[in-house]
N, C-alpha and C positions, 0 to 999 in steps of 0.2 A: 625556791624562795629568793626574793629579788631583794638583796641590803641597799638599804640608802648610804652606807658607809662601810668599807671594811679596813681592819687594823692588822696591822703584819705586826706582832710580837712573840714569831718565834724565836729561842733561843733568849731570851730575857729572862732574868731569873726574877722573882715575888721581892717586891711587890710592881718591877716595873710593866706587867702587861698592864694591871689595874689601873693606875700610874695614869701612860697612857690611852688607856679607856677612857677615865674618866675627862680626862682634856680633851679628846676628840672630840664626844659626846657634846661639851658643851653649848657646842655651835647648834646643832640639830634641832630641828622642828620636835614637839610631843606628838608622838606616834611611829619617829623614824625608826627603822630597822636596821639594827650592826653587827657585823661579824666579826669578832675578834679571834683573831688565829692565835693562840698561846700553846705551847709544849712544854710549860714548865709545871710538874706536878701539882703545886700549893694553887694553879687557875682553877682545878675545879673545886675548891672549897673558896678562895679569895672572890672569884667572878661570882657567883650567887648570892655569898653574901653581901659584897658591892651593891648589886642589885636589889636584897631586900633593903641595905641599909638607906641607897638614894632615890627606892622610890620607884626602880624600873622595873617592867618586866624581863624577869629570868625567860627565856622563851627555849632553851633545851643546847644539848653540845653533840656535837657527833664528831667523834673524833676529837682532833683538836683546833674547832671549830665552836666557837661559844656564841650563843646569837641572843640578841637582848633587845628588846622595844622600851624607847627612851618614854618614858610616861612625864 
């Protein structure tokens, strides 16, 4: 899968991957594809719910690797 954007926030503790996630994102086309690398426990409950709460698609994490389509 081909991201239109990816974000290095490993090593950042909650809420800074979301943080900037959400600032990255805002530049980006609706539709674009991002991969946010976070390893701080609280991403995989913070990053979904980010995502239901702004509206984007959750698109799944492998590892720690969170991937989200900006709607």
């Amino acid at each position: 899968m081909m991201a239109d954007l990816e974000i290095d926030a490993l090593g950042l503790l909650c809420p800074l991957p979301v943080l900037r996630l959400r600032k990255r994102m805002g530049s980006l086309p609706a539709g674009a594809l991002v991969i946010l690398h976070a390893d701080d426990p609280a991403a995989h409950v913070d990053v979904p719910h980010f995502c239901a709460e702004a509206g984007h698609e959750f698109v799944g994490v492998d590892g720690h690797a969170f991937t989200i389509r900006k709607r």
